[in-house]
N, C-alpha and C positions, 0 to 999 in steps of 0.2 A: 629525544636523542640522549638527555640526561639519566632516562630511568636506568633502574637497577632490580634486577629480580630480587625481592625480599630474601629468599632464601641462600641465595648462592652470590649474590653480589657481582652477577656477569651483566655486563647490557649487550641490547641487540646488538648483532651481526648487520654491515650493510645490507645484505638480502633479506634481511628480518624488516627490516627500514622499510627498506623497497615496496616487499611485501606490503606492510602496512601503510604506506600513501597509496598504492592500489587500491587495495581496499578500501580507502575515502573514500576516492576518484568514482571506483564503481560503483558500490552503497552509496556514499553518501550524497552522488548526485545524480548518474544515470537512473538508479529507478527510483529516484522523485519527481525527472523530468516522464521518465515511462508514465507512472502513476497520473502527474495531470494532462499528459496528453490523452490517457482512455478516459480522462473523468471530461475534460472536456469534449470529449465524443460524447459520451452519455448523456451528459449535458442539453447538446444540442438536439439530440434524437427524442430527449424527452423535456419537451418546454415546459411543461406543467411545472416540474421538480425545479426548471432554472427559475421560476418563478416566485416560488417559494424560499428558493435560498438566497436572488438577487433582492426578495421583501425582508428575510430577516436582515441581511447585513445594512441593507439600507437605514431602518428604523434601528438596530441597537450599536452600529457605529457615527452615525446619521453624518456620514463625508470624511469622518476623523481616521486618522491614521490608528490602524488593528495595535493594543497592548498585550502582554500575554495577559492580561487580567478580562480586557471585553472580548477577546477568542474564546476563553472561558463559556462565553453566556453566548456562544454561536453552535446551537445542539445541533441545529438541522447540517450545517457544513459540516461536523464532524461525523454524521450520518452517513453524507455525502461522499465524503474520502473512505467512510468504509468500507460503504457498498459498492466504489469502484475498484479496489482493492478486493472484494468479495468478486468481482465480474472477470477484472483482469489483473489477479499480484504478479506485480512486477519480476517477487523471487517466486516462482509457478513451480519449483518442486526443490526438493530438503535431500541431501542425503547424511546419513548418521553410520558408523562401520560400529558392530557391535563389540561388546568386550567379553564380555562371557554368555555361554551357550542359555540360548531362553527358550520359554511358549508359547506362543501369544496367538488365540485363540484356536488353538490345537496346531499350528504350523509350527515345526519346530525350527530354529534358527541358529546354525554353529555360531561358535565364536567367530571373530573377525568378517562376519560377512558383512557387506553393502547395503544398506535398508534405506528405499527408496520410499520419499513419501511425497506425494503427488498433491500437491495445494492447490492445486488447478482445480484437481478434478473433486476434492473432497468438498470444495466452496461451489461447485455444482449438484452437490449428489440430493438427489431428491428426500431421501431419509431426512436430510437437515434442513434443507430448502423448499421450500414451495414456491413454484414456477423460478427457477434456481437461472434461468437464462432474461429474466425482466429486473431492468433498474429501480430498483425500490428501497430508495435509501431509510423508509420509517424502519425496514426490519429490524435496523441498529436504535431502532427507541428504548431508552432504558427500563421499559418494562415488557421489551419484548426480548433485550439482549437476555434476560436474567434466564429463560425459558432454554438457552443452548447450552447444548453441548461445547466446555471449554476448549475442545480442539474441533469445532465443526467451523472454525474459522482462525486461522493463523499467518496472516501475510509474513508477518517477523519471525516464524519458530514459535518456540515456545522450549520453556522449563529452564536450567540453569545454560543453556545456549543462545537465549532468549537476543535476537541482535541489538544489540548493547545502546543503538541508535534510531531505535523506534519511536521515542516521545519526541525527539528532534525534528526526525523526518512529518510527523503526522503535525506540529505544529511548523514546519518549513513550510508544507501545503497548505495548510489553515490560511498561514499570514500570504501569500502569494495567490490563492484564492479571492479570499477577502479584498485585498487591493486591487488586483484585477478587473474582477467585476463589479466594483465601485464606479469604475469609471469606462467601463469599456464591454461590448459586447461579441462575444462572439459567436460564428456559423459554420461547420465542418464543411467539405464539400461535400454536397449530398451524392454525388458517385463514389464517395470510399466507403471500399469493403473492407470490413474489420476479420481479416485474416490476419492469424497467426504466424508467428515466426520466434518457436519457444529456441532460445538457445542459453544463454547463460540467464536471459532475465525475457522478459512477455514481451517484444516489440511486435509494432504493428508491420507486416509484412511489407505495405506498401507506406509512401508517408500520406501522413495526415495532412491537408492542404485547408487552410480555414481561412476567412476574412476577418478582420476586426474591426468595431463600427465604436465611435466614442458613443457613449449615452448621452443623450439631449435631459 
């Protein structure tokens, strides 16, 4: 409420305010919850992968509460948040109004038009994906990240628009991961259907109804 624009020495407007606690509100917390509720779907649909990421946390936290220093050395869970964000991003499509007239591979584009970019569907498209509709969190291994195309996957945007609260959110889900399934398991209902309901952010059409079991 104190800032000040460097240049002009005005500060926000109350709708300016406004504005910006919204934008928390919905960034910084609806599509984190979006994001592990589809990761926790995947999750359960595919046990092998909970298996492997409930054995790393187990062995490189071994009960301790997550620091950002041992989230660090948790590659498989940050795999794991990728490639549910590669299935279902939260923000599922971008739009950008342009500034001056371009060509972008022979389509030409006036000024000021709407440019609609579909994240949904580019984190599907078989060009960059192979079998682009199965949970496979290794595709995010760092020697197979190096192999992509830098925009065949963009949950946050990308370039100087880039959402300014990306490394927050992906370590918010780290650490709530992490603690979660330390100590507790959980099972989706096996009759939910993962329909869509794209509207400002990926929610799942119907809710997600799960059991949670402590670990013995």
């Amino acid at each position: 409420m104190d800032a000040r624009d460097e240049e002009t020495g005005e500060a926000m407007s109350n709708q300016q305010l406004r504005d910006e606690i919204l934008t928390i509100f919905v960034a910084g917390h609806e599509t984190t919850q979006i994001a592990l509720g589809w990761t926790f779907y995947l999750l359960t649909q595919n046990p092998d992968k909970l298996k492997i990421l409930t054995d790393e946390i187990d062995s490189k936290l071994n009960g301790e509460t997550p620091t950002p220093e041992s989230i660090r050395g948790l590659h498989y869970l940050k795999q794991v948040i990728d490639e549910s964000m590669r299935c279902f991003p939260p923000a599922w499509i971008m739009g950008r109004k342009t500034i001056e007239a371009d060509v972008i591979n022979g389509y030409e584009i006036p000024a000021g038009t709407n440019v609609i970019m579909p994240i949904y569907v580019v984190h599907h498209d078989e060009r960059f994906w192979e079998n682009p509709y199965e949970f496979q969190p290794e595709r995010f291994a760092m020697e197979n990240v190096k192999e992509k195309h830098k925009y065949s996957y963009f949950p946050f945007g990308g370039g100087p628009r880039l959402c300014i609260g990306n490394n927050f959110a992906i370590q918010e889900m780290q650490v709530c991961l992490a603690m979660f399934l330390q100590k507790f398991r959980i099972e989706v209902d096996e009759d939910f259907v993962p329909e869509l309901d794209p509207l400002v952010t990926l929610r799942p059409k119907n809710p997600i109804y799960a059991k949670i079991y402590k670990r013995k």
